[in-house]
C-alpha positions as CSV (number, residue, x, y, z in Angstrom):
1,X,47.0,22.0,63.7
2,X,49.2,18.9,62.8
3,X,52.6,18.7,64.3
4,X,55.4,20.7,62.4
5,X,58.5,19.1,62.0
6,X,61.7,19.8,60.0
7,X,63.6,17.0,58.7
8,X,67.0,18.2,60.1
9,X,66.4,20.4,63.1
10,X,62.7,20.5,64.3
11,X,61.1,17.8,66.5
12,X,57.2,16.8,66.5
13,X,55.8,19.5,68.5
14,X,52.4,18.0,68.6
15,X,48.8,19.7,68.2
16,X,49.7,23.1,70.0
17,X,48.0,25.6,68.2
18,X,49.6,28.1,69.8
19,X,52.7,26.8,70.3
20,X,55.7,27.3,68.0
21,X,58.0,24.3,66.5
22,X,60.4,22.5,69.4
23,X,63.8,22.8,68.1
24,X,66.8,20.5,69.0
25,X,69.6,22.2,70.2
26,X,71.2,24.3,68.1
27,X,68.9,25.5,65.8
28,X,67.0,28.6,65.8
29,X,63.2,29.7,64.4
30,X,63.1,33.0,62.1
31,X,60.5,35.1,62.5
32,X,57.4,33.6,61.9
33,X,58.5,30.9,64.4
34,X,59.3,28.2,61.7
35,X,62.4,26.5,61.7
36,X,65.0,27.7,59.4
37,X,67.9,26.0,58.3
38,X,70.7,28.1,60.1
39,X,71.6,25.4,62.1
40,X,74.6,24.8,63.9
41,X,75.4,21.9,63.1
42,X,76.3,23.1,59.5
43,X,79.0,25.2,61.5
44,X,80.0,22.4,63.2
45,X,80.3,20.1,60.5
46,X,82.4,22.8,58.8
47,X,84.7,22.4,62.0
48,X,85.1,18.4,61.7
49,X,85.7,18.9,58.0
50,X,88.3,21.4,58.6
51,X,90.0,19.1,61.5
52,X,89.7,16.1,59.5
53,X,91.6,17.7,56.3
54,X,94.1,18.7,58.7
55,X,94.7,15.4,60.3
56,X,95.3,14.4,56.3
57,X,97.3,17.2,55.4
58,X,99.3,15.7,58.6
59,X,99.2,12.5,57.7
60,X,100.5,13.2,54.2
61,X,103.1,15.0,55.6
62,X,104.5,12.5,57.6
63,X,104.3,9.8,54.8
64,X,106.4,12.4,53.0
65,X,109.0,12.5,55.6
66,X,109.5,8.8,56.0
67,X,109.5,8.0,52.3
68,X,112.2,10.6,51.7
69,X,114.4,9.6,54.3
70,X,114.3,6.0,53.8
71,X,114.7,6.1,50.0
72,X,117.4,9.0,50.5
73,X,119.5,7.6,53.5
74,X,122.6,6.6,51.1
75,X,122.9,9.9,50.0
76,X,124.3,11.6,53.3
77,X,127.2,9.6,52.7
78,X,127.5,10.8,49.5
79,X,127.3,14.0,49.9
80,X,129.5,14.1,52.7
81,X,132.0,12.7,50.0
82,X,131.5,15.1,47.8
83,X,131.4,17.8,50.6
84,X,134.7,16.5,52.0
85,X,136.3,16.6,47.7
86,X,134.7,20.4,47.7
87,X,136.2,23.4,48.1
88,X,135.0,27.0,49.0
89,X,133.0,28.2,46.3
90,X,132.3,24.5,44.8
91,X,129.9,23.6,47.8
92,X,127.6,25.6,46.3
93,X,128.0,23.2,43.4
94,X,127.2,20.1,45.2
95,X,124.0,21.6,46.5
96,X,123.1,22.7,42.7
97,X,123.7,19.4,41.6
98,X,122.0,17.4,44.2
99,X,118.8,19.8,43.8
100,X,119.0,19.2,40.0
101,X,119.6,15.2,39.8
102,X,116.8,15.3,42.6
103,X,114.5,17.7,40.6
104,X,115.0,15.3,37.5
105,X,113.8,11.9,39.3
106,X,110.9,14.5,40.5
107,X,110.1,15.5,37.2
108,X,110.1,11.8,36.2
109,X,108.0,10.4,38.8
110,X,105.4,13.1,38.4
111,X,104.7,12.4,35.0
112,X,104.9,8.3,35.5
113,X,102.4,9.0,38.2
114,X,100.0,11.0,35.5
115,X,100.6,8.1,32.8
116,X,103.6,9.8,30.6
117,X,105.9,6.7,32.0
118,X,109.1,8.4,30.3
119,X,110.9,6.3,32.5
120,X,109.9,2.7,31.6
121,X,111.3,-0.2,34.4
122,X,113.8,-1.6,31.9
123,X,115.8,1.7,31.7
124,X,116.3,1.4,35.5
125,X,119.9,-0.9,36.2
126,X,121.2,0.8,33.0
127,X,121.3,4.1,35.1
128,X,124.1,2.2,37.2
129,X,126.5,3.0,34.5
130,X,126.5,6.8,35.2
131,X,128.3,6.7,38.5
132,X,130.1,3.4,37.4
133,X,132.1,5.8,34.6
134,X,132.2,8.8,36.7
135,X,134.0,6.4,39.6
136,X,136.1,4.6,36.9
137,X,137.1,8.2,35.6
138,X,138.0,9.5,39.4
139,X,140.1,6.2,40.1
140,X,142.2,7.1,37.2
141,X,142.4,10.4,38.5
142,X,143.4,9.2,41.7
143,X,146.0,6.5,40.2
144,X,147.3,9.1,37.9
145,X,147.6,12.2,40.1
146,X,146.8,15.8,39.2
147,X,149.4,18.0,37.9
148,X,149.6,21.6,39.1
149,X,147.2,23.4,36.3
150,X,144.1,20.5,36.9
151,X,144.7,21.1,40.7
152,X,144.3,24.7,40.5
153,X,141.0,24.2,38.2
154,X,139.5,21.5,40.0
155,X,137.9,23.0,42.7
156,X,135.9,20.0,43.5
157,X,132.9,17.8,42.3
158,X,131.2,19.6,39.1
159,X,127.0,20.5,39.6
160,X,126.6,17.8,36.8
161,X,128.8,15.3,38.3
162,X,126.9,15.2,41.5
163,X,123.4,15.7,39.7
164,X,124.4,12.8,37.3
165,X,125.4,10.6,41.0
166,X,122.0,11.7,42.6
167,X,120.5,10.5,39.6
168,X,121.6,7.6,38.8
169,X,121.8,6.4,43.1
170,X,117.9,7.7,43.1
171,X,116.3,6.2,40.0
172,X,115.2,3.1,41.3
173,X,113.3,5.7,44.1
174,X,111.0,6.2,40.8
175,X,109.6,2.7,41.1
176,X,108.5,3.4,44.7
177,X,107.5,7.4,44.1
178,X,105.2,6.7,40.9
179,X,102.4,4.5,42.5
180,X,102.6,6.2,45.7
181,X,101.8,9.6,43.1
182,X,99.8,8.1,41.4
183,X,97.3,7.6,44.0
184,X,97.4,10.8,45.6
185,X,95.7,13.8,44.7
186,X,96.4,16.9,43.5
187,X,97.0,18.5,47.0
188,X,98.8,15.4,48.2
189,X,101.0,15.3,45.3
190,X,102.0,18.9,46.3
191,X,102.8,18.3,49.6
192,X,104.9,15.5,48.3
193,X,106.4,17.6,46.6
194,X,107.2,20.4,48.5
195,X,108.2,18.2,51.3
196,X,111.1,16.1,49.5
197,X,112.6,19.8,48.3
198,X,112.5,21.2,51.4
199,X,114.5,17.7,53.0
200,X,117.6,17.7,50.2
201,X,118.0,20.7,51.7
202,X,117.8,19.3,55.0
203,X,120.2,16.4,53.8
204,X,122.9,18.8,52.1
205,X,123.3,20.1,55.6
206,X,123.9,17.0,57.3
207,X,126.3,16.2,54.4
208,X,128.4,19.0,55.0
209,X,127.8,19.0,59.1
210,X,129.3,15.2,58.6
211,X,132.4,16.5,55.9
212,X,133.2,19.5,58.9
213,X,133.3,16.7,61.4
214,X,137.1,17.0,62.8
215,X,137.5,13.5,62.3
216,X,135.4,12.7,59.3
217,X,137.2,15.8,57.7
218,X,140.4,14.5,58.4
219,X,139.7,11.0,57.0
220,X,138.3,12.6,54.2
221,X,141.3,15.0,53.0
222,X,143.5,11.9,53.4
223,X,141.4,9.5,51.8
224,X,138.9,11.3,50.0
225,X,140.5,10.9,46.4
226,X,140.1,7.6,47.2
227,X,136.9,6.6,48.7
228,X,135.2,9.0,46.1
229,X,135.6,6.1,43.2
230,X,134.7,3.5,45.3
231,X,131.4,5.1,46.3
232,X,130.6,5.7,42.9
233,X,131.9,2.5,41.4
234,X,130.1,0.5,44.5
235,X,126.8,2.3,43.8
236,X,126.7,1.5,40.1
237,X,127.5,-1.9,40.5
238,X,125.0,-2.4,43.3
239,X,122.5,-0.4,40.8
240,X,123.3,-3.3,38.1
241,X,123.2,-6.0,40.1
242,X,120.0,-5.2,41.9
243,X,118.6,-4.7,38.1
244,X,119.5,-8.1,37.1
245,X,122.3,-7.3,34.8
């Protein structure tokens, strides 16, 4: 009898009549003592498919973390100045508007990445003049003083206010979100996802650990009404500028 071999598991096992197939290790003969093809190492590649996806799914993970918190470091300081402007019931506002200004440039760099581009690269310095009118507007504010009745209904930064800030201070994160999208996959682009909503989270809460602060709360009630205009005028500016207007 000629040798019997299987491509993937069986080795040559010569002219031995009698003899059944040699098999590597691993693998195992059915019945009629031919090789079959319920091999381990299909198992086992399973295994090294499942450990490498994981050591992606880590990987993407940790590009998510990094890429949020260096294109989102600026807004800590924000938000503690909004934190440190809000009272009571009107934290809850700055954490609405922060998810919904954040949610937008989401939205935005989502569909750039899957070729909608509704945000084209020339719109991006004009986005400076959103917190340059909302700072402009809180330095009259500040100059003119609120009387009793705007005191008593201003409980602190509106949702819109601080989503139209978050905005505006994030948009040029669009231009570094869309290719870095655009080249992920669909599972990737979830994680992304997920990831960065999960962190403004994260970063309200430091906001408000940093507004609590004795010290930085103190500062802030003095000198609040007026480092809230110059954040927001600075950042707009700084938007134009760095858009070369």
């Amino acid at each position: 009898m000629a040798g019997v071999r299987c491509g993937r598991c069986e080795v040559d096992s010569g002219d031995r009549p009698s003899s059944r197939p040699q098999l590597r290790d691993g693998c195992r003969a059915d019945s009629s003592g031919r090789a079959g093809h319920h091999c381990h190492s299909f198992s086992h590649g399973a295994t090294l498919g499942r450990e490498y996806g994981a050591r992606v799914d880590l990987g993407v993970l940790g590009q998510a973390v990094g890429m949020f918190a260096v294109t989102n470091v600026d807004d800590i300081v924000i938000l503690a100045v909004f934190f440190g402007q809000a009272a009571g019931n009107s934290t809850a506002k700055v954490v609405i508007g922060q998810y919904l200004g954040f949610a937008a440039i989401l939205a935005i760099s989502v569909a750039g990445a899957l070729g909608a581009g509704l945000l084209p690269p020339v719109v991006l310095p004009y986005l400076g003049l959103l917190p340059l009118l909302l700072g402009v507007r809180a330095a009259w504010q500040a100059w003119r003083g609120p009387d009793d009745d705007e005191q008593s209904a201003s409980g602190g930064p509106t949702a819109l206010a601080v989503a139209a800030v978050t905005f505006a201070n994030g948009g040029d994160n669009v231009g570094v979100y869309v290719p870095v999208f655009a080249n992920a996959g669909t599972a990737a682009l979830i994680v992304f996802v997920v990831v960065f909503l999960v962190l403004v989270g994260v970063w309200c809460a430091l906001g408000k650990f940093f507004a609590t602060r004795p010290v930085v709360a103190r500062a802030l009630a003095r000198w609040g009404h007026v480092l809230l205009p110059v954040v927001l005028i600075g950042i707009g500016v700084l938007i134009l500028v760095e858009g070369g207007l």
